[in-house]
N, CA, C and O atoms as a Maestro MAE file, in Angstrom:
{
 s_m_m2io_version
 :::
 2.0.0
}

f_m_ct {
 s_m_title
 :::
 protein
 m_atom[300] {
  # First column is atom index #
  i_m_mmod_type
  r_m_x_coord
  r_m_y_coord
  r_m_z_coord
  i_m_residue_number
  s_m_chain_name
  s_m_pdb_residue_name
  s_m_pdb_atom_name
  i_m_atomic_number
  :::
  1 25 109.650 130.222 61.144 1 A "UNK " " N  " 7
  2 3 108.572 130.393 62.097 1 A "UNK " " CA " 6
  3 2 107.438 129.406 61.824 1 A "UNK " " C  " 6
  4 15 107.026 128.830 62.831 1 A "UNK " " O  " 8
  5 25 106.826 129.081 60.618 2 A "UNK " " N  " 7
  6 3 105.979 127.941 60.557 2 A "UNK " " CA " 6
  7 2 106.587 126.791 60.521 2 A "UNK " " C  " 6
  8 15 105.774 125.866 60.536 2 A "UNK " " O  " 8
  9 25 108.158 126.309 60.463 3 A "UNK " " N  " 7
  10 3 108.432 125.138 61.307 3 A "UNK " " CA " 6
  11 2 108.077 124.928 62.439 3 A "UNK " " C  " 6
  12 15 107.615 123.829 62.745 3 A "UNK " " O  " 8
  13 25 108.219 126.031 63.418 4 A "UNK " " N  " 7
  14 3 107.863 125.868 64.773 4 A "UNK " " CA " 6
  15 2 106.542 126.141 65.224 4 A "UNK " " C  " 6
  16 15 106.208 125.940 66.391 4 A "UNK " " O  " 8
  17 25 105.668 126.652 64.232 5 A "UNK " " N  " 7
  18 3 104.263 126.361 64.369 5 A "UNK " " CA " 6
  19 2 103.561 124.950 64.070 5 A "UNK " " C  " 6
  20 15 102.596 124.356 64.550 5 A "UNK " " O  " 8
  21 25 104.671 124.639 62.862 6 A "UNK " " N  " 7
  22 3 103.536 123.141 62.820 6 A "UNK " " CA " 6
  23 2 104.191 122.044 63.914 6 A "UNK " " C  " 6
  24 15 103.413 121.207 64.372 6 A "UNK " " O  " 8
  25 25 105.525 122.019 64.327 7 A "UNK " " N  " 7
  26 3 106.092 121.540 65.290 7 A "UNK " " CA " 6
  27 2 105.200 121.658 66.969 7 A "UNK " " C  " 6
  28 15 104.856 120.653 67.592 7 A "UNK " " O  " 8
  29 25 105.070 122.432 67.232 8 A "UNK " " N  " 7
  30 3 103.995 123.074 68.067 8 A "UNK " " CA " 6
  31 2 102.645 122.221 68.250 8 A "UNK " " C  " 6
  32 15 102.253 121.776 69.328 8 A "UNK " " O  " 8
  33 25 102.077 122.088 67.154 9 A "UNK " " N  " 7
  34 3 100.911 121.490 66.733 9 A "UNK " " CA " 6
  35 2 100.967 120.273 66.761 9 A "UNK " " C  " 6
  36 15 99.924 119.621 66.809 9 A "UNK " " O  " 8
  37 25 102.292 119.622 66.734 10 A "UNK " " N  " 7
  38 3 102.492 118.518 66.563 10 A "UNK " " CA " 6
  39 2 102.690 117.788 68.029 10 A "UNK " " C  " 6
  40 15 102.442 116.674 68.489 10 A "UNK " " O  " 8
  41 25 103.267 119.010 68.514 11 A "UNK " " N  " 7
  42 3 103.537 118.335 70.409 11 A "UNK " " CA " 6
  43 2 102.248 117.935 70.980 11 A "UNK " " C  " 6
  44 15 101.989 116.933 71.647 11 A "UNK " " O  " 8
  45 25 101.409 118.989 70.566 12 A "UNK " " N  " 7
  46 3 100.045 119.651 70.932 12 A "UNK " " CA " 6
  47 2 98.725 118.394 70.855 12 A "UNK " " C  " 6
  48 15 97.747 118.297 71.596 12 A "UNK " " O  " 8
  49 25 99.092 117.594 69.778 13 A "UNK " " N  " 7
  50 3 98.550 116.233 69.145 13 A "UNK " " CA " 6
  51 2 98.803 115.518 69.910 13 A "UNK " " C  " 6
  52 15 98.057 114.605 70.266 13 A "UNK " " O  " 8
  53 25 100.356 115.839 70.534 14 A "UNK " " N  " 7
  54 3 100.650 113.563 70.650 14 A "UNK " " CA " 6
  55 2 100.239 114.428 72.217 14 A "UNK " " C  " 6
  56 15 99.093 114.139 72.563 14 A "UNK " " O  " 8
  57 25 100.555 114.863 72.651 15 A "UNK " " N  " 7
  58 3 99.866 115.192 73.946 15 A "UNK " " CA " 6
  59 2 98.181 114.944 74.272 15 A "UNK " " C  " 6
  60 15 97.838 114.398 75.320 15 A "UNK " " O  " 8
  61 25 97.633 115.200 73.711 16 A "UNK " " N  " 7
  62 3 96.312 115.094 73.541 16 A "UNK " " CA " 6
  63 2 96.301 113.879 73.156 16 A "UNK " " C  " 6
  64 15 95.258 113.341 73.526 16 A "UNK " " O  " 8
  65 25 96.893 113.273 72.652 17 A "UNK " " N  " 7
  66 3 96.428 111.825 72.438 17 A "UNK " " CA " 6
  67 2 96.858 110.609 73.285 17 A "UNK " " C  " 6
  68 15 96.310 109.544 73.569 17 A "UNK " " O  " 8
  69 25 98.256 111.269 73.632 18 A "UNK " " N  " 7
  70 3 98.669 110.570 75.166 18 A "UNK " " CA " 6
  71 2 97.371 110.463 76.196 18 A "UNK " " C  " 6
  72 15 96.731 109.437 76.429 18 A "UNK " " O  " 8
  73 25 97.091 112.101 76.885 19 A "UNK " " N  " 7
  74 3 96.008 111.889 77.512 19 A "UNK " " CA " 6
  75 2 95.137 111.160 77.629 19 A "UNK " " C  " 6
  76 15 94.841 110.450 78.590 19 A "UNK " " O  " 8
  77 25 94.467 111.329 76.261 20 A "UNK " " N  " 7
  78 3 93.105 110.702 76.377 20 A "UNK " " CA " 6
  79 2 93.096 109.120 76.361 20 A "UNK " " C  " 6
  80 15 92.092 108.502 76.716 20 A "UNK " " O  " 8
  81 25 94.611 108.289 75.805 21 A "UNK " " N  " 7
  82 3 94.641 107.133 75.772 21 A "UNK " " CA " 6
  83 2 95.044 106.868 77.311 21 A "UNK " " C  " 6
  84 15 94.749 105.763 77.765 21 A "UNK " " O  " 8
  85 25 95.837 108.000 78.331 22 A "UNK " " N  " 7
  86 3 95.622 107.169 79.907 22 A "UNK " " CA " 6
  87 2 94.364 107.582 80.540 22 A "UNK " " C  " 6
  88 15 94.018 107.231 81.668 22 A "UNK " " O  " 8
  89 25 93.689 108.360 79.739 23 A "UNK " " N  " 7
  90 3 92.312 108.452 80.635 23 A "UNK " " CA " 6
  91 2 91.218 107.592 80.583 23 A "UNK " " C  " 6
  92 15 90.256 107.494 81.345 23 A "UNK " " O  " 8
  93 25 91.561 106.872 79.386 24 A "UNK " " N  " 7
  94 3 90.423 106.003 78.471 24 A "UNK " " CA " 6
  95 2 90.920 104.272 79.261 24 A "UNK " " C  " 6
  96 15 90.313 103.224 79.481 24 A "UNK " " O  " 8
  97 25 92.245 104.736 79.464 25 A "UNK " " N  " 7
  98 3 93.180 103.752 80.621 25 A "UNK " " CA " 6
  99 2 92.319 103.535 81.594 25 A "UNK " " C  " 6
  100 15 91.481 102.658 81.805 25 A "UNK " " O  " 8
  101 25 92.634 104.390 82.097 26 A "UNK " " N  " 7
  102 3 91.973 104.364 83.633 26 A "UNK " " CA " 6
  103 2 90.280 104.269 84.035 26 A "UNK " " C  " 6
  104 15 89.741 103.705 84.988 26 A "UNK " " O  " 8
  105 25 89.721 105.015 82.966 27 A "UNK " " N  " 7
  106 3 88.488 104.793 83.112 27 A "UNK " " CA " 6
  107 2 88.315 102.650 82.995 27 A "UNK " " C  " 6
  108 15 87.571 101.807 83.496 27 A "UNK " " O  " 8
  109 25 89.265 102.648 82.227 28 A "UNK " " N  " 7
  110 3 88.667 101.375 81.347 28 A "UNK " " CA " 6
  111 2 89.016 100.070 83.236 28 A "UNK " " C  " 6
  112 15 88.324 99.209 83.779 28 A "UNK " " O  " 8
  113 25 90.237 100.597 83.512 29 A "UNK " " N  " 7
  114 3 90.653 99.663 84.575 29 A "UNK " " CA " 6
  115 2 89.735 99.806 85.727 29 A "UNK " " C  " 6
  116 15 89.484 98.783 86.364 29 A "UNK " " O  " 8
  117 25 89.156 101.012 86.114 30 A "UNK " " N  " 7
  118 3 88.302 101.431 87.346 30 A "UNK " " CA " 6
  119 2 87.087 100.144 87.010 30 A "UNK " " C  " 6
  120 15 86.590 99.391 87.847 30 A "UNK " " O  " 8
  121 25 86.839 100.179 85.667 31 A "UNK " " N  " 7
  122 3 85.431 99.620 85.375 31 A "UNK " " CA " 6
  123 2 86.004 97.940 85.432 31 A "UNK " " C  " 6
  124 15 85.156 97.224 85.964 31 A "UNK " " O  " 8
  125 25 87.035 97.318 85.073 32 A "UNK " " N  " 7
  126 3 87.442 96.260 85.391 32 A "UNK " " CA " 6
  127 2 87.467 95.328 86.986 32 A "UNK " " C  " 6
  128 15 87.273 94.155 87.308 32 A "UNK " " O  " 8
  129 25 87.740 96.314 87.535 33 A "UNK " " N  " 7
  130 3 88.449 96.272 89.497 33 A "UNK " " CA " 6
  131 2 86.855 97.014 90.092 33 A "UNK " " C  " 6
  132 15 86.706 96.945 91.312 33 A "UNK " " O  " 8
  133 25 86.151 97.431 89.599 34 A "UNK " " N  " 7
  134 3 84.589 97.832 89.948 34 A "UNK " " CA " 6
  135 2 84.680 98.585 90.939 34 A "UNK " " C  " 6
  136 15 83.856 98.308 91.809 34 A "UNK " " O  " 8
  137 25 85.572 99.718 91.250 35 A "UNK " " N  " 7
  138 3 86.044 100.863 91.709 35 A "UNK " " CA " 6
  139 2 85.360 101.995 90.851 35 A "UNK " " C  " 6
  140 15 84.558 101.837 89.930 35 A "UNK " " O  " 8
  141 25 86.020 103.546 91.524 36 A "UNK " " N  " 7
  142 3 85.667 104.722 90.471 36 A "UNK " " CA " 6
  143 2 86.854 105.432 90.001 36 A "UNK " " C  " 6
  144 15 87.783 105.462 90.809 36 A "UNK " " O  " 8
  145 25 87.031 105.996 88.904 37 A "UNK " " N  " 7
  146 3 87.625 106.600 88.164 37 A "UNK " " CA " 6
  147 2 89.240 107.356 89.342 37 A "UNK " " C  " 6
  148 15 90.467 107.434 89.288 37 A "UNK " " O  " 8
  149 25 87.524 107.922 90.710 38 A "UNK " " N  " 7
  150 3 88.778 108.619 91.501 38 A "UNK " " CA " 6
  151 2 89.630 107.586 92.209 38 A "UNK " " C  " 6
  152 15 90.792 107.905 92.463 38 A "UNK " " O  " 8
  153 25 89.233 106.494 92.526 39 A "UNK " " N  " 7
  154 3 89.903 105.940 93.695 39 A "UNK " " CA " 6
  155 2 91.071 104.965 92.280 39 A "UNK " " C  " 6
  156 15 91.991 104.301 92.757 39 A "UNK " " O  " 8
  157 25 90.969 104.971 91.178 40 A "UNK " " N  " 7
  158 3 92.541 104.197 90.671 40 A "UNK " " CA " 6
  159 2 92.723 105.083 90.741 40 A "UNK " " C  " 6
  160 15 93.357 105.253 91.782 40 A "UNK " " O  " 8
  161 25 92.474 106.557 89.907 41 A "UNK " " N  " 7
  162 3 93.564 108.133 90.484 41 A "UNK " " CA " 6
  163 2 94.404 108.265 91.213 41 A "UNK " " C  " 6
  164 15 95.599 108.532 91.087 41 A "UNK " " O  " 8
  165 25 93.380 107.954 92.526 42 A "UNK " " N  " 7
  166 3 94.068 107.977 93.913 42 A "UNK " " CA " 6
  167 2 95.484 106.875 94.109 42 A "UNK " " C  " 6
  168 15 96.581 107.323 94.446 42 A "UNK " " O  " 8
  169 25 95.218 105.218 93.806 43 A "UNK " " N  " 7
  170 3 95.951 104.316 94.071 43 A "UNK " " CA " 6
  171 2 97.210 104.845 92.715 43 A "UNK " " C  " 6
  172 15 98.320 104.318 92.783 43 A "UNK " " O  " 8
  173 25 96.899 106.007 91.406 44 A "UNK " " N  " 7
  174 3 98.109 105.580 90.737 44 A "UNK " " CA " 6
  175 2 99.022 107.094 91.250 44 A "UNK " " C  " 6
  176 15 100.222 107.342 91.138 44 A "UNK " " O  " 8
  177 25 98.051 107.811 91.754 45 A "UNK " " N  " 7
  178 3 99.290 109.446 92.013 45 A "UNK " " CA " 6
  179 2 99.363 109.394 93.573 45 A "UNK " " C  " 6
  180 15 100.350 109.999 93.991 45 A "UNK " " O  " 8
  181 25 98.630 108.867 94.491 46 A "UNK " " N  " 7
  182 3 98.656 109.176 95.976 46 A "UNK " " CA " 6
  183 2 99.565 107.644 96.189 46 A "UNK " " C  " 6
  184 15 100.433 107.575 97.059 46 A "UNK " " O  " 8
  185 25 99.222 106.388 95.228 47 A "UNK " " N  " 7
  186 3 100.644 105.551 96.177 47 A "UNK " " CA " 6
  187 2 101.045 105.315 95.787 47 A "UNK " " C  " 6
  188 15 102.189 105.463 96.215 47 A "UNK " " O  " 8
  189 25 100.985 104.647 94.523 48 A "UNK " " N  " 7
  190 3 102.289 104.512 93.327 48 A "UNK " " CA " 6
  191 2 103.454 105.145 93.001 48 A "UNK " " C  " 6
  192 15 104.650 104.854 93.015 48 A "UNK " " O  " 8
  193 25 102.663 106.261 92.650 49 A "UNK " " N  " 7
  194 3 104.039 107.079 92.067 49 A "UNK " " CA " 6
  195 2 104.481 107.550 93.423 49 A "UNK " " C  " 6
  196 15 105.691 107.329 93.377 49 A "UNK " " O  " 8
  197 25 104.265 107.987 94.420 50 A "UNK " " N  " 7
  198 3 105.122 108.264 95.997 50 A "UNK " " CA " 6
  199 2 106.090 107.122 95.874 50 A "UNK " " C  " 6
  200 15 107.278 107.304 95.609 50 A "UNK " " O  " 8
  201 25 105.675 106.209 96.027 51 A "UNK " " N  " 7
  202 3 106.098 104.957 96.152 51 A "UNK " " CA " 6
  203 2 107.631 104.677 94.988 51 A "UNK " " C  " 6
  204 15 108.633 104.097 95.407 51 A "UNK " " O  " 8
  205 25 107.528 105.173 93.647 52 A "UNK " " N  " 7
  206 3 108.426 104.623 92.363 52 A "UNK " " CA " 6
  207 2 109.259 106.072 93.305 52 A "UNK " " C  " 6
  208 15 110.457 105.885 93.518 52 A "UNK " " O  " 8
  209 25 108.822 107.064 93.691 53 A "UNK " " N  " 7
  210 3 109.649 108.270 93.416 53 A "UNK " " CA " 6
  211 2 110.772 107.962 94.673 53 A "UNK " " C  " 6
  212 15 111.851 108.552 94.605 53 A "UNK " " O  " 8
  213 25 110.494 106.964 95.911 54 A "UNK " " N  " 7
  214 3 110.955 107.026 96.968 54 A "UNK " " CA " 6
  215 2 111.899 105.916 96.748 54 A "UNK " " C  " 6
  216 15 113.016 105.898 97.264 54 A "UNK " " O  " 8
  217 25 111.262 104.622 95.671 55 A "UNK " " N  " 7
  218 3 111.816 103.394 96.039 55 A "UNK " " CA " 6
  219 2 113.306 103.486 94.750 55 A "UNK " " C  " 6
  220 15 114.382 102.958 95.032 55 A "UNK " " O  " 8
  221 25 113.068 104.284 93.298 56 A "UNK " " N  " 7
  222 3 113.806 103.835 92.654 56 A "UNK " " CA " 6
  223 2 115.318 104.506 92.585 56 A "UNK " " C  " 6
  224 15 116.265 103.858 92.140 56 A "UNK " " O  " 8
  225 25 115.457 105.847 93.058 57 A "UNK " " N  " 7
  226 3 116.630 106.062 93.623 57 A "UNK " " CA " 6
  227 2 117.106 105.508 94.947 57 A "UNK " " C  " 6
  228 15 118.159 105.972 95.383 57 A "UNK " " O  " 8
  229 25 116.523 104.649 95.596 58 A "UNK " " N  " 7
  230 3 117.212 103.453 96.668 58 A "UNK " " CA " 6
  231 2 117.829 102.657 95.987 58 A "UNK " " C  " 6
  232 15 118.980 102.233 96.088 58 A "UNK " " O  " 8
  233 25 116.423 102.300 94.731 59 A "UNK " " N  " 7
  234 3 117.482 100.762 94.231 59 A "UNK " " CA " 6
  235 2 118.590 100.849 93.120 59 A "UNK " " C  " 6
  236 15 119.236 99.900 92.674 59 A "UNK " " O  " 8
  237 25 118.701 102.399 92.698 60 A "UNK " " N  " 7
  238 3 119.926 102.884 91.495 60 A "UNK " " CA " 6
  239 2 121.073 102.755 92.913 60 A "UNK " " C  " 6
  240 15 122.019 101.967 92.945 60 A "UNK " " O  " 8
  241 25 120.769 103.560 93.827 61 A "UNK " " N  " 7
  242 3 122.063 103.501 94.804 61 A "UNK " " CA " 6
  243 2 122.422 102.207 95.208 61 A "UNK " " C  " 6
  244 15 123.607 101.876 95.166 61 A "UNK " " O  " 8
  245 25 121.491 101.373 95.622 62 A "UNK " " N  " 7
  246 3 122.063 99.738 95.883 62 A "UNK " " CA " 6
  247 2 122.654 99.435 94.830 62 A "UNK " " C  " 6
  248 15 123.769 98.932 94.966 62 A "UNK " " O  " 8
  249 25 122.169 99.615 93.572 63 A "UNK " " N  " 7
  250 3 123.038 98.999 92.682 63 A "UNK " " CA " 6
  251 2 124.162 100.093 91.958 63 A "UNK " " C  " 6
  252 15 124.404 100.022 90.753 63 A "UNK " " O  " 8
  253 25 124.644 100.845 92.620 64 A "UNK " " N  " 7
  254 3 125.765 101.978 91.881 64 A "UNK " " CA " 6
  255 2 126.781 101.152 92.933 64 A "UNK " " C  " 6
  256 15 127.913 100.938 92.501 64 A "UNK " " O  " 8
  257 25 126.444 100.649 94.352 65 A "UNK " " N  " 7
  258 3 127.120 100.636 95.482 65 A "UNK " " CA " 6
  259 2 127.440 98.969 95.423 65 A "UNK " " C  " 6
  260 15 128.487 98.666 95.996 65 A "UNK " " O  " 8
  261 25 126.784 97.988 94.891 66 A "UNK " " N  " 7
  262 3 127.159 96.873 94.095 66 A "UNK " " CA " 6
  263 2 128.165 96.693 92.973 66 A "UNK " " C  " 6
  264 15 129.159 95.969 93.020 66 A "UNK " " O  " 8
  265 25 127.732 97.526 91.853 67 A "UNK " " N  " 7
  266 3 128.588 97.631 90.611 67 A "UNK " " CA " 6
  267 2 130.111 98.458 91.514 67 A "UNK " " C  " 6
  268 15 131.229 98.140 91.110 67 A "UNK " " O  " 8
  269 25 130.010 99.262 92.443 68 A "UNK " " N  " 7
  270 3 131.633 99.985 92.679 68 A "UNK " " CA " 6
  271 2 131.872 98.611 93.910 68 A "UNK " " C  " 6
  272 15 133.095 98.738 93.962 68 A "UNK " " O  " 8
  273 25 131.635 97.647 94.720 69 A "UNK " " N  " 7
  274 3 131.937 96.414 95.206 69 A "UNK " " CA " 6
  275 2 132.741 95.547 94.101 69 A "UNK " " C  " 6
  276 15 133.831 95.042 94.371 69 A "UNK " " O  " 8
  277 25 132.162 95.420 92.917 70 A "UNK " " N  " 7
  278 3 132.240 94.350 92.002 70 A "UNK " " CA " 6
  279 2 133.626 94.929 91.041 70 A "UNK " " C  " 6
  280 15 134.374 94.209 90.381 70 A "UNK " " O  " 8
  281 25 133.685 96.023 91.146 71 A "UNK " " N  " 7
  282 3 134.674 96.919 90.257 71 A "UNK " " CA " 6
  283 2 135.760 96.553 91.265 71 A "UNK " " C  " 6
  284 15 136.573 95.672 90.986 71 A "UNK " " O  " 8
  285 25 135.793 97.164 92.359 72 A "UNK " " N  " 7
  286 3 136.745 96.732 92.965 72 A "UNK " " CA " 6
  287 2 137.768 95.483 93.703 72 A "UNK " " C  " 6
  288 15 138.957 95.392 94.009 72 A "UNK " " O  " 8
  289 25 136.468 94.554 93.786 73 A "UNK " " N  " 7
  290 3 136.649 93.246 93.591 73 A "UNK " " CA " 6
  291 2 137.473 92.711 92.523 73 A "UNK " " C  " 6
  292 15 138.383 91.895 92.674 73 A "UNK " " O  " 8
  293 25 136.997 93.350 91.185 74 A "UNK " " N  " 7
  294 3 138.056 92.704 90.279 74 A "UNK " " CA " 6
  295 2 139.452 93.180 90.033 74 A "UNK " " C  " 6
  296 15 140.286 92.560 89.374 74 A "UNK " " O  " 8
  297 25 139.675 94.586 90.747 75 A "UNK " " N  " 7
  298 3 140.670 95.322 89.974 75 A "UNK " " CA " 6
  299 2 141.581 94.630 90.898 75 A "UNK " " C  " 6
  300 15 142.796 94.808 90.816 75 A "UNK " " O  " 8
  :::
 }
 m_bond[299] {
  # First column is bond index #
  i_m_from
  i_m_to
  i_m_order
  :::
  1 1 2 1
  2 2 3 1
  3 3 4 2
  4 3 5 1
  5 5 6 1
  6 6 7 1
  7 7 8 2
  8 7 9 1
  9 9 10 1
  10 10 11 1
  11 11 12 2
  12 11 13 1
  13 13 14 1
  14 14 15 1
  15 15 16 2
  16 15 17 1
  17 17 18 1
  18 18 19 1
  19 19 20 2
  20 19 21 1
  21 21 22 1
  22 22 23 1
  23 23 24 2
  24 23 25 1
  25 25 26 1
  26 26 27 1
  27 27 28 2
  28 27 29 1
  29 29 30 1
  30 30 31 1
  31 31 32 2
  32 31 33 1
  33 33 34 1
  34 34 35 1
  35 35 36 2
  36 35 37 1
  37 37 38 1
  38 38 39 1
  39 39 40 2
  40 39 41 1
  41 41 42 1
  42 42 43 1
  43 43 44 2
  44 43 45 1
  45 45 46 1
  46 46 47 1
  47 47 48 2
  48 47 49 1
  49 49 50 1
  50 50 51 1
  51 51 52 2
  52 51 53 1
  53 53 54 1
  54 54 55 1
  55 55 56 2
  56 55 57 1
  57 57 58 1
  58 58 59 1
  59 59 60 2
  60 59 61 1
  61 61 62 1
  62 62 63 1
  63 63 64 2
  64 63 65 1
  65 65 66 1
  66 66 67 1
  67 67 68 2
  68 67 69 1
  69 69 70 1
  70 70 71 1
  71 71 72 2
  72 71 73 1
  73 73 74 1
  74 74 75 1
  75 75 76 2
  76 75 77 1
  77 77 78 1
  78 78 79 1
  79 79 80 2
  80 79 81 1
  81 81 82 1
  82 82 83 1
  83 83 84 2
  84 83 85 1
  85 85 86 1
  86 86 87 1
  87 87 88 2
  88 87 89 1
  89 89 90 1
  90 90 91 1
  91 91 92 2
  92 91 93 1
  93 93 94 1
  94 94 95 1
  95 95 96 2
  96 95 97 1
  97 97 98 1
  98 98 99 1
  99 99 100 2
  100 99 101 1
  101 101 102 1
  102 102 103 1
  103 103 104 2
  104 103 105 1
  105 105 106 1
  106 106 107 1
  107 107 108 2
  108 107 109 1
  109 109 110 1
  110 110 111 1
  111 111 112 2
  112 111 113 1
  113 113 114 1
  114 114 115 1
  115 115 116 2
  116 115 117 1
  117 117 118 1
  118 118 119 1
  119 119 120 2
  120 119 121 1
  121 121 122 1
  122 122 123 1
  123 123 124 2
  124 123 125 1
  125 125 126 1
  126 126 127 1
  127 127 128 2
  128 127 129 1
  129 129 130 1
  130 130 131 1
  131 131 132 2
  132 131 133 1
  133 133 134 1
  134 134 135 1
  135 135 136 2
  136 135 137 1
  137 137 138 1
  138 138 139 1
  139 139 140 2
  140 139 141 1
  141 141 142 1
  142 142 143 1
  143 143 144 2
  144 143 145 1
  145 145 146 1
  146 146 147 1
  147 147 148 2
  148 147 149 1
  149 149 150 1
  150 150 151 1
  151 151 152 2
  152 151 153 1
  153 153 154 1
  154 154 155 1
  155 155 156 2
  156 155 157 1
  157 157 158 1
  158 158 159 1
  159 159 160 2
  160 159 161 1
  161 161 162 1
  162 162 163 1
  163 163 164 2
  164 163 165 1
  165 165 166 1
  166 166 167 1
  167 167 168 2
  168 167 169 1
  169 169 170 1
  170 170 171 1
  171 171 172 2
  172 171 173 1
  173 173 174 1
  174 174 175 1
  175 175 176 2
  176 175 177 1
  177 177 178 1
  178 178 179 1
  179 179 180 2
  180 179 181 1
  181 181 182 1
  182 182 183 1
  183 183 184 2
  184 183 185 1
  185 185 186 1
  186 186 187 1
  187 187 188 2
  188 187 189 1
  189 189 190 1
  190 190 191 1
  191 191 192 2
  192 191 193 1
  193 193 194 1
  194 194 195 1
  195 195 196 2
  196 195 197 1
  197 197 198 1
  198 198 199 1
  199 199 200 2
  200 199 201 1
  201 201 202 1
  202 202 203 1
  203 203 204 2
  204 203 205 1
  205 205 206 1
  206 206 207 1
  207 207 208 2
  208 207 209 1
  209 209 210 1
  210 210 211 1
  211 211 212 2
  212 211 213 1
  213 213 214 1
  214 214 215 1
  215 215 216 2
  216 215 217 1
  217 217 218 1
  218 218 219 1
  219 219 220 2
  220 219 221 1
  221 221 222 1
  222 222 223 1
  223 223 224 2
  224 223 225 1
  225 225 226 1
  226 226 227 1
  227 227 228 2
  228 227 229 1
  229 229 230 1
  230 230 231 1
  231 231 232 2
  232 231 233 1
  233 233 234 1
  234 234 235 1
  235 235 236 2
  236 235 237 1
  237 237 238 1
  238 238 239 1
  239 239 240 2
  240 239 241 1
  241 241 242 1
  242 242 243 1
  243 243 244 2
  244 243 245 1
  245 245 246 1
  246 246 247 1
  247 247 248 2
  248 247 249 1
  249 249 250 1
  250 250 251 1
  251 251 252 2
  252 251 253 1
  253 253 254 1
  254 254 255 1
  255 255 256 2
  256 255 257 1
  257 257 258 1
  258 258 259 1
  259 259 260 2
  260 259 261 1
  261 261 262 1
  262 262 263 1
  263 263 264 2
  264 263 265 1
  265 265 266 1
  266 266 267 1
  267 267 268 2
  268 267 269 1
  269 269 270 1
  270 270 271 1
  271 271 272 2
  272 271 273 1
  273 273 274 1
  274 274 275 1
  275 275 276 2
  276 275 277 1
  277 277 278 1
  278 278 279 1
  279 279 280 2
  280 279 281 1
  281 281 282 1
  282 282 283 1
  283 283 284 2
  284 283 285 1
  285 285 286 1
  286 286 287 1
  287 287 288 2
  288 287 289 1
  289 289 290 1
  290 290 291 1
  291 291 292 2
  292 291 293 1
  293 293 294 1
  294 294 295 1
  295 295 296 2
  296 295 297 1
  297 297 298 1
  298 298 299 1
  299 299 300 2
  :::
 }
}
């Protein structure tokens, strides 16, 4: 049981430290691009990530549907 307490504690850390290093991110880039904090927010969860979530299972299927072209091509 105190394996999985200090294990716990340990998730609990790198989490918290993840955070604060993309928040310290973002603050740092808003102040670069002379924007606010909310509007990179906005450009990295309202279009970006829509955007990776829509575009990158298109481009695994173009390329599953390439690699089975190329497979069959050779066989």
């Amino acid at each position: 049981m105190e394996g999985l307490n200090s294990l716990l504690k340990l998730l609990i850390n790198i989490g918290s430290s993840i955070y604060a290093y993309c928040t310290d991110f973002t603050i740092n880039l808003a102040n670069l691009t002379g924007t606010s904090y909310y509007e990179v927010n906005f450009f990295f969860f309202c279009v970006l990530f829509p955007m990776l979530m829509i575009g990158l299972p298109f481009i695994a299927l173009v390329l599953k549907y390439r690699l089975w072209k190329l497979k069959r091509k050779l066989s």
